[in-house]
N, C-alpha and C positions, 0 to 999 in steps of 0.2 A: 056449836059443834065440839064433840069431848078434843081435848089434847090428846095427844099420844107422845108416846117416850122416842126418843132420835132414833131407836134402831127399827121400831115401828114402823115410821115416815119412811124411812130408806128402804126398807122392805116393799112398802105401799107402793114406791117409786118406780122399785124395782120390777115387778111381777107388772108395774102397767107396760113395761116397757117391751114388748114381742119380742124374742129372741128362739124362735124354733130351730133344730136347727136344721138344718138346708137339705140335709143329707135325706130327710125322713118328710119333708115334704118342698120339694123342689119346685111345686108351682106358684106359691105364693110370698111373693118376694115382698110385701110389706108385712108378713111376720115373719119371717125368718133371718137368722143372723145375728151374732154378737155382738156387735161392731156400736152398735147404738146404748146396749150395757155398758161396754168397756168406755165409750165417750164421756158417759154420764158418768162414769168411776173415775175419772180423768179430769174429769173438771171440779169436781171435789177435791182430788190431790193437786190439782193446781194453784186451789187458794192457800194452800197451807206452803207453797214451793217445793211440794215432794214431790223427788225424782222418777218419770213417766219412762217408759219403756215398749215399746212394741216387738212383739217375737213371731215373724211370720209364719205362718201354719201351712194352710189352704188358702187359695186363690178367694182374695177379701175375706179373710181368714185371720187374726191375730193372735194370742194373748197378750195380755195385757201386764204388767209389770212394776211394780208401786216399791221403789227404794227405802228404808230408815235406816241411815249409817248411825253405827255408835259414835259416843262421844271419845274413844279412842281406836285403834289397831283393831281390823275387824279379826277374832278369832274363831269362831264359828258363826254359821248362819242358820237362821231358820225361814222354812217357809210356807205361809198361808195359800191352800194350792184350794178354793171351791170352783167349781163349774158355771160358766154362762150361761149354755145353753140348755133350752129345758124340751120336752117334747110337743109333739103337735097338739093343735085343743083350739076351738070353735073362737073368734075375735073377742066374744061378749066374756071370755076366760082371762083376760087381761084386762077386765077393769077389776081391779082390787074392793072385798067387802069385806069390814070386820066386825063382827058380829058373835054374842057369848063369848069372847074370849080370844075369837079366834080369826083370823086370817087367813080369809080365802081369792085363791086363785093359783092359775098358770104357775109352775114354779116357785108358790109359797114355801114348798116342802123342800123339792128335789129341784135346783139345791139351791134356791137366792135366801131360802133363809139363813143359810149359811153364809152366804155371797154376804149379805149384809151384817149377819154376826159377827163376823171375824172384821170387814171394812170397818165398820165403823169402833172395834175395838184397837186396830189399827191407827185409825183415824183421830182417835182420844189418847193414845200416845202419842202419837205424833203433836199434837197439837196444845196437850196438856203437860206433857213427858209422863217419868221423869225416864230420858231415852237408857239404854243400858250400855255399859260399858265398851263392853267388846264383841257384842252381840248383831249383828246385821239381820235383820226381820223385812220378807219383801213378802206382800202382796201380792198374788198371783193368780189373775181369772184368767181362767182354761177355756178353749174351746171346744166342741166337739167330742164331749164326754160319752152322750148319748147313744152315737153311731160307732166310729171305732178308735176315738180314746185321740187323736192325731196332735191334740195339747200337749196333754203328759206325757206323750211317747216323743214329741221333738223337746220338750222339756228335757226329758230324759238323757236325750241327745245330746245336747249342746250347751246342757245347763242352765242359771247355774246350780250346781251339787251343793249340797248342805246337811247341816247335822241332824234334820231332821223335818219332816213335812207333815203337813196337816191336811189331810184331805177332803172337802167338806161336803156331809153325805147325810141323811137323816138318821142316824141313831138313837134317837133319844139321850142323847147327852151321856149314853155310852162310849168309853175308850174301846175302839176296835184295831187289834194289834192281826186279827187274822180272817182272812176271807178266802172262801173259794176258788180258784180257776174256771173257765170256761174254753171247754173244748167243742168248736160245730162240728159233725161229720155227715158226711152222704155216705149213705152204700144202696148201690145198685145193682140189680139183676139185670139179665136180655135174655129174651127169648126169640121165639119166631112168631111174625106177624103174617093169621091166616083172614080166610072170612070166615063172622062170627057165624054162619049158617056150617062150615066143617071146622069146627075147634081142633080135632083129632088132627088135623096138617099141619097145626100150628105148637106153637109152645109159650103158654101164657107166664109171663116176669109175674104177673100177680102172684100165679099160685107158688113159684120159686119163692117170694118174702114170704110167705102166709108161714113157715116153720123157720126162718129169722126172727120172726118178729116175735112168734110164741116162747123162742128162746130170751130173747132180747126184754121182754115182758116180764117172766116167770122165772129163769133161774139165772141170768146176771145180777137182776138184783141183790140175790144172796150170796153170792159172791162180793158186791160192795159191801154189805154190811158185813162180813169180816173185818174189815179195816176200820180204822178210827180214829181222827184227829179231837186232843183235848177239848179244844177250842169250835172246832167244826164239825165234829161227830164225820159220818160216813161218805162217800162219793153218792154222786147218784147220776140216772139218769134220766132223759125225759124224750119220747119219740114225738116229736111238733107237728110234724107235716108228712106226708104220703103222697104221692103222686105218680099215675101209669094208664099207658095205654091213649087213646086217641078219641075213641068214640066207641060206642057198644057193642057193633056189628063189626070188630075189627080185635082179633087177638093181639092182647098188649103183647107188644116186643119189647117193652123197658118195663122197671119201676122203678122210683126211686124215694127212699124214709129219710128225713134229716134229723139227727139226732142231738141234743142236747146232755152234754157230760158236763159234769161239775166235778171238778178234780179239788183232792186235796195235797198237802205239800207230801212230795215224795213221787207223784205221779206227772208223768207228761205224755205230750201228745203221744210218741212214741210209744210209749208204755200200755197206754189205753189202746190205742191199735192192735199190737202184738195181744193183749189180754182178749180181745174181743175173738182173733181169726183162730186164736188158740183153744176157745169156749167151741166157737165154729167147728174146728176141726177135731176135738172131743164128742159130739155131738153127731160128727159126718154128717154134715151139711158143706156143699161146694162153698168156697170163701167167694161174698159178693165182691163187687168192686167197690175201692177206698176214697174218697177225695174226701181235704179240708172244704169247707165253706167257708172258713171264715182265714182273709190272709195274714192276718196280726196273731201273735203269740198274746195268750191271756192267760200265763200263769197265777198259783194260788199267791198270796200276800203273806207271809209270816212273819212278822215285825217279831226280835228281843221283846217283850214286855221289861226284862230286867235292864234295858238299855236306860240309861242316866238321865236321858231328854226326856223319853216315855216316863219316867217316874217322875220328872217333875212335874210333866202337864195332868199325869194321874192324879198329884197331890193340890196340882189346882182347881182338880174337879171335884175332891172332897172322898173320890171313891178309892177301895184298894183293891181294887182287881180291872183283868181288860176283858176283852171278848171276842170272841168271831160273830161273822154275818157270812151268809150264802150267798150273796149277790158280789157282781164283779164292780171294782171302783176303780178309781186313776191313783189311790195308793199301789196298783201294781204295778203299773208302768214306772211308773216316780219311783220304787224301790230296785227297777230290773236296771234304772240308770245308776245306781249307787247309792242314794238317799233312803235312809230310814225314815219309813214312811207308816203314819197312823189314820186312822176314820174318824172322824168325831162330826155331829154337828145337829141342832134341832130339830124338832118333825119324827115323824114315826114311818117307816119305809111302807107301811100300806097304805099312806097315803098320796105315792109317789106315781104318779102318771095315772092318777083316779082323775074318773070325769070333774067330783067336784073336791080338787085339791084346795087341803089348810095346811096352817101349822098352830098350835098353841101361842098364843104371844106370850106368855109366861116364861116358855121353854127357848124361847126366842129370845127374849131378853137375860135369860142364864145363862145362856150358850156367851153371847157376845161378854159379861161378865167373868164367866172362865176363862176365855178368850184374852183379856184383860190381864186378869190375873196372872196370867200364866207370863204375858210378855213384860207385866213389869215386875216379875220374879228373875228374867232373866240378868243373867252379868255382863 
């Protein structure tokens, strides 16, 4: 049987180990839940006598918490913040295969490769040094990334704050200092509910969205792309779902679209709201009715690139520039606590919640590397 290099094994380890998480599939209680990661993380930092920590989240809910005190006065801290839990996927998804190169399964990607990049970089300071001076470095698996963030948002909470966070995401070994927001919205119509045999009695919600939605399709968008973030290019938006009415023979009295907005820095919930009833009422069209669907704030991320931390781990990566991504991460919640928070970490995001999830072991092994680097740079 070939060897494989430490962060391979831990990886393999990791990805056999189920951890869906709860929230997204609630029936099946022998793969869901972090608790069994985090154990396993635990009893690694055990042999070495690193300092364990539990941060209650959700009900059998934790993250997890991996101390390295400097060798003097702590003066700033950093911290390695990747994700436990990964989303749902068939039992036979959690036996790990690697094959050309590459590493497949469950959570190879998004995010245990990172889970294990960063641990076992962690892990090899800790155990090899040489520790830094006045640097405090904690290990930090998050739970509940996938649903609504409840890690990095009591993270955020109650600390602890630090000079800077690592949040681990699949970028390909891109520095991401900026990503999008996510704003959910409903809007809904009512009508009057007839029988479908005299329509004329009734007043169909359908036909009331059928010119929202043609506005909301055709000329919102161009309204988004006026605006422009360097880093993120334009807002946009995406209508997911539709749903109205009862049965065929019965004039819809509701409907209701759910919308998917991607905000960049400068916009907020607020702001998108007022812009849409204002497009509405330019247009004279009655304004539908407004509800959030989603109860957590998921603003955009815009981390300094020229912040002092970010240039160090920049120059640990070999690269001179950062980036944005469209997708939402637990850099944002970790930054709305106080912490300067960045993206980094192996795997490529189309691979992320694909039926047949890898990661490069290559990119896998660089990651945990930079990783490395970066913490025994620090002072």
């Amino acid at each position: 049987m070939p060897s494989h290099s430490a962060v391979t094994q831990l990886l393999s380890d990791l990805v056999s180990i189920p951890s869906i998480n709860p929230s997204l599939l609630p029936t099946q209680s022998n793969l869901t839940g972090e608790e069994q990661v985090a154990t396993f993380l635990a009893d690694y930092a055990n042999k070495l006598g690193i300092e364990v920590q539990r941060q209650a989240v959700l009900p059998r809910r934790k993250n997890i918490l991996l101390r390295l005190k400097p060798k003097k006065k702590i003066k700033q801290r950093v911290l390695l913040t990747p994700h436990l839990d990964v989303v749902p996927a068939e039992e036979s998804a959690f036996r790990p295969k690697i094959k050309n190169g590459k590493l497949h399964g469950r959570g190879a990607c998004d995010t245990k490769g990172s889970v294990a990049a960063f641990f076992q970089a962690f892990y090899n300071l800790a155990k090899n040094g040489p520790l830094p001076n006045e640097t405090e470095i904690i290990f930090i698996g998050l739970v509940d990334e996938e649903f609504g963030q409840a890690g990095s948002r009591k993270l955020a909470k109650i600390g602890p704050k630090a000079d800077l966070a690592i949040a681990g995401e699949p970028t390909e070994l891109k520095v991401v200092t900026a990503h999008k927001g996510n704003i959910w919205l409903q809007l809904e119509t009512t009508g009057k509910a007839a029988h479908g045999a005299t329509p004329h009695h009734g007043k169909n919600a359908i036909h009331l969205m059928i010119p929202i939605l043609k506005i909301l399709f055709e000329e919102y968008p161009k309204i988004l792309r006026t605006r422009e973030h360097p880093l993120l290019g334009s807002p946009t938006l995406n209508i997911g779902q539709i749903s109205g009415g009862s049965q065929p023979n019965i004039v819809a009295d509701r409907c209701i679209i759910d919308l998917d907005r991607r905000t960049i820095p400068g916009e907020s919930e607020e702001s998108v709201k007022l812009e849409i009833q204002a497009l509405f009422r330019k247009q004279k069209l009655p304004t539908p009715t407004f509800s959030l669907s989603r109860s957590v704030p998921c603003p955009p991320l815009d981390t300094d690139s020229n912040f002092p931390m970010v240039q160090s781990f920049l120059r640990a990566t070999g690269k001179r520039k950062t980036h944005g991504v469209p997708y939402f991460t637990d850099a944002s919640p970790i930054s709305m606590g106080g912490t300067p928070a960045l993206v980094f970490g192996p795997g490529n995001i189309a691979q992320a919640h694909a039926k047949d999830e890898f990661i490069e072991i290559k990119q896998l092994e660089k990651a945990q590397a930079i990783v490395e680097k970066f913490l025994k740079g620090l002072v």
